[in-house]
N, C-alpha and C positions, 0 to 999 in steps of 0.2 A: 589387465586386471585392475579391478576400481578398489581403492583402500580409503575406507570409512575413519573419519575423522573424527575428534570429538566435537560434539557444535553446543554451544553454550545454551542450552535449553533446561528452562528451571522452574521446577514448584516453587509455588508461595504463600505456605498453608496450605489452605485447601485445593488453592487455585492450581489447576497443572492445565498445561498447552496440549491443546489434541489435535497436532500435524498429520495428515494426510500421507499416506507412505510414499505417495507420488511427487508431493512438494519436494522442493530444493531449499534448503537452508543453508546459506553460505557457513563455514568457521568459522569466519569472523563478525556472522552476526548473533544478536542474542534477544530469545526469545525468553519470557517472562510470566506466570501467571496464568489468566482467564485468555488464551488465544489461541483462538480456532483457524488452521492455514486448510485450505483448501486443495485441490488435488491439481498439481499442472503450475501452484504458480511458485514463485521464485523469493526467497528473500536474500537479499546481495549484501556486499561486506561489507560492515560499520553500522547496517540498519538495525536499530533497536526496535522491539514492538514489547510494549510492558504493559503486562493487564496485571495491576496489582492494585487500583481500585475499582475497576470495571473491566466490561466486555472489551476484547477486539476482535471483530471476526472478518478474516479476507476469504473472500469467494474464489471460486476456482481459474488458472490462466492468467491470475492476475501477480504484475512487479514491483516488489518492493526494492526498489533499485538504493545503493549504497549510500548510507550516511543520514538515510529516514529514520524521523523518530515517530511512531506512533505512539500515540497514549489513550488513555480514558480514564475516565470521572465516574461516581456512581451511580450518578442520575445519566449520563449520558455516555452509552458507549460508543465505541465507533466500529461503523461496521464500514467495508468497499466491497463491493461487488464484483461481480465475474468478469477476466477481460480488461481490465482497468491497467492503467502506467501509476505509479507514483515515484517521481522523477526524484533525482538525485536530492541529498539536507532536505528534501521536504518535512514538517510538520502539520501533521493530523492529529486532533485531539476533543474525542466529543463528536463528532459529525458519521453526517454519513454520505458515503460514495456511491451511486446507483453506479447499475454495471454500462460497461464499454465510456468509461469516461477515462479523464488525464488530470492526473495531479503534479504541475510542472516543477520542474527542480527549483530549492530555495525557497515555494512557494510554503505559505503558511495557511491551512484552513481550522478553523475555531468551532467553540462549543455550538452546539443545535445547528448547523448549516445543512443544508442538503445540497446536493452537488447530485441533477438528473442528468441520465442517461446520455451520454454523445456531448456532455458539454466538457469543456476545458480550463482548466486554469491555469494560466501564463505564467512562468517562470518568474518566481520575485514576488509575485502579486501575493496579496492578504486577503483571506476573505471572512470578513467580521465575524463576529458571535451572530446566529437566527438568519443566516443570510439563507434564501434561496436561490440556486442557480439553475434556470432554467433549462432543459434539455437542448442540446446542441448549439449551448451560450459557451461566450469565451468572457473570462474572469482579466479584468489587465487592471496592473497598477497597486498602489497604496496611498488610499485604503479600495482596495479593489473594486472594478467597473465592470459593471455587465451588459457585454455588446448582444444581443440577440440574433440568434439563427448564423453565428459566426464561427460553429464548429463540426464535426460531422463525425459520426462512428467510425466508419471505415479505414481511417490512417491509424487511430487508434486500438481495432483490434489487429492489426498486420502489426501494429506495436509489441500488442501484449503475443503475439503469437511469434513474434523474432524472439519474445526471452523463453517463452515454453521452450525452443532448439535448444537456444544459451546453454538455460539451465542443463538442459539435457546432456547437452558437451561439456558443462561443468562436471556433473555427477558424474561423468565417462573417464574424462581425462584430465581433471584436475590432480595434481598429485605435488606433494609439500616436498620440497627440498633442503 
């Protein structure tokens, strides 16, 4: 028997979260505002996603793994796309993720960035305000470097498709003690 929890999900003003009945939203994460979850993906414990000045919109299969914060600005929301990892304290704030890409744990992505499809960014790494990352580029370092043609789709969605199960066994047999 699965017993539904309360998950910290909250209007603010006008703004209310329109979750996907299929997504997984941890307890212990909290959603906020103007953000749109998609069907299939995951948001894990500790992760914050606050649209209380802006957009967030996460596309579908895609993880928000534990301890992420995402944010947005007025002028720039942040959208990620289908398919996507965003690794453990990451921060996202203002950009945007095209789908089947990696947002490494600790890593930090900034306002206007774009982050195309199949590319990566390295754990730790920072990736400036207006930066573009090239499709199937890997992001390394501070203030982050773009190696070309150093990443590829494929580990990526078997990524986001191990948390689609996760989640799945979470919503199944998670139960509070």
């Amino acid at each position: 028997m699965v017993k539904e929890y309360d998950v910290p999900i909250y209007a603010l003003g006008e703004r209310v979260p329109d979750i996907h009945p299929d997504a997984y939203v941890h307890p212990d994460a909290v959603v906020i505002g103007d953000v749109r979850i998609g069907a299939q993906s995951s948001i894990w414990p500790g992760a914050v996603l606050r649209g209380d000045y802006g957009a967030i919109i996460v596309g579908e299969r895609t993880s928000i793994q534990d301890g992420a914060v995402v944010h947005a600005v007025a002028d720039y929301p942040t959208v990620i796309g289908s398919d996507c990892v965003v690794g453990h304290v990451a921060h996202l704030e203002g950009c945007v993720v095209h789908d089947r890409s990696l947002i490494g744990s600790g890593s930090v992505v900034l306002h206007e960035v774009v982050v195309e499809s199949g590319a990566t960014v390295a754990a730790g790494a920072v990736v400036r305000n207006r930066t573009r990352v090239p499709a199937n580029s890997l992001v390394v370092g501070v203030p982050g470097q773009v190696r070309l043609d150093a990443s590829s789709e494929a580990p990526i969605v078997e990524n986001a498709a191990m948390y689609v199960l996760n989640a799945r066994r979470y919503r199944e047999e998670l139960r509070r003690l």
